[in-house]
N, C-alpha and C positions, 0 to 999 in steps of 0.2 A: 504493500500500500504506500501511495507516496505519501511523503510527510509536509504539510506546508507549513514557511515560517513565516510569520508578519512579524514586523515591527512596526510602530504606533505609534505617537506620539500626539496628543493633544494640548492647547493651548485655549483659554475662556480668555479674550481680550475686554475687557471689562468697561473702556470708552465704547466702543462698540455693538458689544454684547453679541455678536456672534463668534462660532466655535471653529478652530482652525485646527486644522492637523493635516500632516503628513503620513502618507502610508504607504510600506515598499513591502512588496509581496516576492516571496522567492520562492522558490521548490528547485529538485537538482536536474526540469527541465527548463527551456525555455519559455516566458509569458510575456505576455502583454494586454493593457485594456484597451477593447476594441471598442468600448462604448459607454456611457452613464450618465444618467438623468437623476432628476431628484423628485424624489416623494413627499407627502404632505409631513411625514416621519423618519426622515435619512433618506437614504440613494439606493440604486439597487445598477449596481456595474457589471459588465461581461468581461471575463478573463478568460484567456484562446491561450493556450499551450502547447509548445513540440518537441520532439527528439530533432538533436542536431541529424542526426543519423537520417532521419525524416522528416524535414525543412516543411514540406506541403500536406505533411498529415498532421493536422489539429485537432484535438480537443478542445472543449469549450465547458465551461460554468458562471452561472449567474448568483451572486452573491448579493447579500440587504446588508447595510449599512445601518445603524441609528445615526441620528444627527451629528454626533461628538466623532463618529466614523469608526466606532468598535461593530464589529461582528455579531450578526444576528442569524444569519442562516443562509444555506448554498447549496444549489440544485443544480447538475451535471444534466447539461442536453444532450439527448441520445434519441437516433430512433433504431426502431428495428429494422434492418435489413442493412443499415450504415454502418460503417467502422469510426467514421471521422465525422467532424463538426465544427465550423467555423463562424462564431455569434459575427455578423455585421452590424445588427443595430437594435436599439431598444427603442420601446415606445409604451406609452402610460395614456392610458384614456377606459374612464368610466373606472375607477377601482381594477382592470385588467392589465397586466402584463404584458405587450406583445413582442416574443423573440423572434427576430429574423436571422436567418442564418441560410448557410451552405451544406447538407450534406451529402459523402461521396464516401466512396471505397479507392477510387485512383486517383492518383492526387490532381488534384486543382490545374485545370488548364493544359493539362498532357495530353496525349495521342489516346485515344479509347477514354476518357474519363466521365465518369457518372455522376457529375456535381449536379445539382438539384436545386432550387430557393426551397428552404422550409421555413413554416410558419408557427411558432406553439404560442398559447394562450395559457398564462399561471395567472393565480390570485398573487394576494396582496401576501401570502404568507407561502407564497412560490411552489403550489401545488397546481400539477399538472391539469388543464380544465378541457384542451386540445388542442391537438398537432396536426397539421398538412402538407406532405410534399407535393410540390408540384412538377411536372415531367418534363419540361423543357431542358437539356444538357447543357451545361456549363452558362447558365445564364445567371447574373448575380446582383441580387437588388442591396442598394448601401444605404441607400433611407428608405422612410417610411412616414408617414404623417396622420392624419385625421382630418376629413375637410367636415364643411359646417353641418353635412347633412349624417355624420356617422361613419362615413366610409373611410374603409386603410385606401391611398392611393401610395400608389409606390416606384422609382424609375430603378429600372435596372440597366446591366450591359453583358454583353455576350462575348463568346473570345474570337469571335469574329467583327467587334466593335461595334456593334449591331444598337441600338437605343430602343431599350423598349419600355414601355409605362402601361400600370398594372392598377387596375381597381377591384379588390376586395370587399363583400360585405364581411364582417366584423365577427359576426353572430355566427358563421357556420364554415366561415373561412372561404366561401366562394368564389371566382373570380368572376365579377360583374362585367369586367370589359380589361382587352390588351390588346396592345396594339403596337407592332414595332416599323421602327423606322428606319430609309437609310442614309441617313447625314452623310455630307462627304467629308473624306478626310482631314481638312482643314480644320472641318466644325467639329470632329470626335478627337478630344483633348482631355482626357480624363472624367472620370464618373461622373454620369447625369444625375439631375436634381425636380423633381416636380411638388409643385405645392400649389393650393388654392389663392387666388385670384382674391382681393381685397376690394377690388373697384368693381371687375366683369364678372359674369357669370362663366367661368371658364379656369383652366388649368397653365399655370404657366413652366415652362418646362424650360431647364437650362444646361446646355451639355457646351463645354467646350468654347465656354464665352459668347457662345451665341446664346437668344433668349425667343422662345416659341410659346405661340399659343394653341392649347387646345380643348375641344369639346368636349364638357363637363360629364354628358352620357357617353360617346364613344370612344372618345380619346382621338379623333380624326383627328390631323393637324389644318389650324386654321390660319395663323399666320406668323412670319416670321417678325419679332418685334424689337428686334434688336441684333447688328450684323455687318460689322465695316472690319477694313484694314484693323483697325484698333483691338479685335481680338484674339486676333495672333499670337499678343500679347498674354491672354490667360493661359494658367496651366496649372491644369489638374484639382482647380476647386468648385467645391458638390454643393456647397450650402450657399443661399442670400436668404436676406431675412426683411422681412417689414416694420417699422416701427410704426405707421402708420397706415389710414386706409389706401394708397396710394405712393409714396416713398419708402424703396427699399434700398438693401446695400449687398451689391455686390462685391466679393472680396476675389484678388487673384495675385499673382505677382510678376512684377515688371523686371526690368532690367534698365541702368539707369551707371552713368561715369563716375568712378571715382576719380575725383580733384586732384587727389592727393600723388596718387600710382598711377595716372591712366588707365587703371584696370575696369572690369565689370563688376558692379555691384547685382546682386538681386533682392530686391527691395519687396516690403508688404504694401499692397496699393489696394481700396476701398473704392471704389464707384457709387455713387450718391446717384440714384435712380428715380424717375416718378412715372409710372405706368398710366396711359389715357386708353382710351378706346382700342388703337391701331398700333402704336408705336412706345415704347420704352426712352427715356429721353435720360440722356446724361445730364444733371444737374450741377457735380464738383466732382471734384479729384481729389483722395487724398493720399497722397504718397509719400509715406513715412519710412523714409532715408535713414538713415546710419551709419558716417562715413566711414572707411574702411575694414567694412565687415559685410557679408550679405543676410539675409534675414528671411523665413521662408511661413509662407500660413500652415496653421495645424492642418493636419494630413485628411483630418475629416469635418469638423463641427468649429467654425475658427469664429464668428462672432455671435453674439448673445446678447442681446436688451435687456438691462434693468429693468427699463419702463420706456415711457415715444421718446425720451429726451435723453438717457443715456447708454451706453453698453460697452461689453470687452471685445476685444477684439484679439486671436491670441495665434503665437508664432511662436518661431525656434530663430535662433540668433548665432549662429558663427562666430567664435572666438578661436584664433588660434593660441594657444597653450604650449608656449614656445620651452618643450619637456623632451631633455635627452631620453627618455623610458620610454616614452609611447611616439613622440613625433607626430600626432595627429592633430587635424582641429576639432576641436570639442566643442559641441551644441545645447545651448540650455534652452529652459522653455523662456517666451518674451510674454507677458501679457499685460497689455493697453489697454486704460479706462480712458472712453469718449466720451464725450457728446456728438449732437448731428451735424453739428455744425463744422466737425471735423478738427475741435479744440483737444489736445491731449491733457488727460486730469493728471495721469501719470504715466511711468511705465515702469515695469520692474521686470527681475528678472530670474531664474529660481534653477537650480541645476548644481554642479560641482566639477570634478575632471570627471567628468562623462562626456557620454552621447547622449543627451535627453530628445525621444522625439513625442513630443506632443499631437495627440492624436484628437480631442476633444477638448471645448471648454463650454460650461454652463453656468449663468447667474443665478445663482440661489436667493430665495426667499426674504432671506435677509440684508441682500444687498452684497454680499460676498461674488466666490467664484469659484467654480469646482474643474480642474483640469485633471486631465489623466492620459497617460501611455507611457511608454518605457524608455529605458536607460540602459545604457550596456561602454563599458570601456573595452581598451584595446591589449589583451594581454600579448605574451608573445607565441601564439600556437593558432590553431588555424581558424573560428572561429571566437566570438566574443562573447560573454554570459549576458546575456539578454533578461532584463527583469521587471515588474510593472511596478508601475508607480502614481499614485493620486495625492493631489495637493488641493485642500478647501483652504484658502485665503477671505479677510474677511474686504469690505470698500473701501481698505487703506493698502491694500493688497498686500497686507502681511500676515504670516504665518510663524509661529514657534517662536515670536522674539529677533526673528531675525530682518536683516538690512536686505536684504535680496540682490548684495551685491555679486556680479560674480567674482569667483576666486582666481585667483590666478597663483598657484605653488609651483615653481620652476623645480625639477627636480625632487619633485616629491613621489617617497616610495615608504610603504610599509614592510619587513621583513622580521625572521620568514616570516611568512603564509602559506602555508599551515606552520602552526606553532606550538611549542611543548611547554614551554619554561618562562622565555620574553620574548617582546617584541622590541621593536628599536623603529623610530619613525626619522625621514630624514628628508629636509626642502631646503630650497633658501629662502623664503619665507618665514617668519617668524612667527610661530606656533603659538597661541593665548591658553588655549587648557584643548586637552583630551577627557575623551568620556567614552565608558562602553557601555553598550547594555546586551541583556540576552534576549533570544528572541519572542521572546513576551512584551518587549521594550520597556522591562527595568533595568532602572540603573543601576548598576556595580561596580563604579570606579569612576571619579573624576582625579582630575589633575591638574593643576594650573604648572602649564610649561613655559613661557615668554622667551622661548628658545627656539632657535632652529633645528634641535635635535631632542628626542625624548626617545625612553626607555622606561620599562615598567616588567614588574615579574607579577605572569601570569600562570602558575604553577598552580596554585589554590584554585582554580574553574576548573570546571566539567566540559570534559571533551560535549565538542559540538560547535554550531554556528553564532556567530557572537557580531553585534556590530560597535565599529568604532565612528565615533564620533568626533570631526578635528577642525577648532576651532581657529581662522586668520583673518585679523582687518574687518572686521563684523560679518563674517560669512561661513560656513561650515562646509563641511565636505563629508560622506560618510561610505568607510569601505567595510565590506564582508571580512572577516575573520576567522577562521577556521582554527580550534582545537583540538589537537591531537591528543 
């Protein structure tokens, strides 16, 4: 049986009065969160796991959070006749659950392969209420939604680039209407996106920076509402959003001079939209630059509304981490509080020496923000240990106390790892306290170091996984520890 370890960490910020914490989820496969929403009572997120050895066979589990982000309960999707499972997306409407997902026996997108859309319906306390697969091969829907009248509407993609959109009734898992299409290749530039119409009676669908209209019952395409040279520019973003009955935003990313190098930047750029009748009309530009670094939108779910007047907006950020040990560039997660105006309230940043890729972000309840997906650094062997990771931040967009600055430790190494007796930690940075905890996340050892080098005997613990905690310049960093 596998064993999973969390660590946890909570923080009550008391000007605020919303609950932050961090949560890194490990086992000795690979994970990450493919997806998470928030409930009237905590979150309920999808965790997708695999063997290095099997890259394209996943597992998948849907886990409930309480508010403070401690563990409440976790239900493994499966059907009969599948070996594998792949959660793309969650969705919350009416007290149900809805998981969308992949299941197959050959892996994803290969020659012969038997990927499926499947659909299940759990209650609130994530018991099974019904499943559907549906027989279409290798076709794969990445959202999902609700429009005004009950209905799942949903866009998928095929491995032939194919756009299809898919309406669902709710209640018996039907398909009310599908209908695919064939864009040409200019317009299929990463996963399509459909949602209901604010102003028309109608569905607007957006694949590859272009923006389509279509018929509410059949899904026929009616017109093309948005579509110049200028979209060439998009890549690979699924989500826009409305904050109003008629003004949304699309998010994508450009490419843009650095000053400094001459080099290319690639930048997070927002499009301020207002939908009439016939046409989608560009309103403003907002292109939030960073000079010499590039910056890229979350992979699935990148902006989110407070409310009409503000929201996040969330990316990954390029730093390189100029480290004789790894030599890589390291990516934290970025996430931006706006307005519509296209004003930054702030922005912060949240990561360490990793790769954080940020997969999702949602504004919670309180004015907070909840991101998730994984992290993995660069050891020296042939693959990286891939891990997931969730961060609820509260509208000052802090978490744990800390500055959200990134770190930067030149030369910084833990050894060994795995370890018997001590460890020995060593940067040129200078170290403010260490701290470990076991994977319960208590604490069993602080330190105050004001050093660049620390040692500590760890002989007294119990074989097992442990994490350290290492504090520089108001920012932390935390590595896997292993006892022998």
């Amino acid at each position: 049986m596998k064993k999973l370890y969390i660590i946890l960490y909570v923080f009550l910020n008391l000007t605020t009065f919303s609950q932050t914490f961090e949560k890194r989820i490990v086992t000795e496969h690979f994970e990450g969160v493919s997806d998470i929403i928030s409930s009237a009572d905590g979150y309920f997120f999808s965790l997708i796991s695999f063997d290095v050895s099997n890259p394209w066979r996943y597992n998948s589990k849907i886990y409930k959070l309480d508010v403070n982000g401690d563990y409440v309960d976790s239900v493994e999707i499966v059907d009969e006749g599948y070996n594998y499972n792949m959660v793309r997306s969650l969705l919350l409407s009416n007290d149900t659950l809805f998981v969308i997902s992949s299941a197959y026996n050959i892996d994803l997108w290969s020659e012969g392969s038997d990927a499926s859309i499947m659909i299940s319906k759990y209650s609130m306390e994530l018991e099974l209420i019904a499943d559907t697969i549906y027989g279409y091969i290798n076709e794969v829907i990445d959202n999902i939604e609700v429009d005004e009248d009950g209905n799942l509407i949903g866009a998928a993609l095929d491995s032939e680039s194919h756009v299809i959109a898919y309406k669902i009734n709710p209640a018996d898992l039907f398909i009310m209407a599908r209908k695919k299409y064939s864009f040409s290749s200019s317009v299929v530039n990463g996963g399509p996106r459909i949602t209901e119409s604010k102003k028309n009676d109608q569905y607007l669908f957006n694949q590859g920076g272009a923006l389509f209209s279509l018929d509410k019952n059949t899904l026929e395409f009616l017109d093309t509402l948005f579509f110049d040279s200028f979209a060439d520019m998009f890549m690979s973003k699924k989500e826009f959003d409305f904050c109003n009955d008629s003004i949304f935003f699309l998010p994508f990313e450009g490419f843009s001079l650095n000053e400094s190098n001459d080099e290319v930047n690639e930048d997070m750029v927002l499009l301020k939209m207002s939908e009439t009748n016939e046409i989608a009309t560009v309103i403003d530009t907002f292109w939030l630059y960073i000079a010499d670094t590039s910056t890229f939108c979350a992979t699935k779910n990148c902006v989110s509304f407070i409310d009409g007047e503000r929201f996040y907006f969330g990316g990954m950020h390029n730093y390189n981490v100029e480290s004789t040990l790894y030599n890589e560039q390291y990516r934290w997660f970025l996430l931006y509080k706006m307005d519509v105006s296209g004003n930054v309230i702030w922005r912060k940043y949240y990561g360490g020496e990793c790769n954080y890729n940020l997969i999702s972000v949602q504004a919670t309840s309180d004015g907070g923000c909840i991101m998730s997906g994984n992290y993995f650094n660069f050891p020296e062997k042939e693959y990286p240990d891939i891990d997931a990771i969730i961060i609820k931040v509260d509208s000052l967009g802090n978490m744990i106390n800390s500055s959200n600055i990134p770190m930067v430790m030149k030369n910084f190494i833990v050894y060994p790892n795995p370890a018997k007796e001590k460890i020995f930690i060593e940067s040129d940075a200078s170290i403010d306290k260490v701290e470990i905890f076991d994977v319960s996340g208590i604490k069993i050892k602080k330190d105050i170091v004001n050093s660049n080098n620390y040692q500590t005997n760890i002989s007294n613990l119990k074989k097992g996984l442990y994490f350290i905690r290492i504090y520089s310049n108001d920012s932390f960093y935390v590595e896997k520890l292993i006892i022998n």
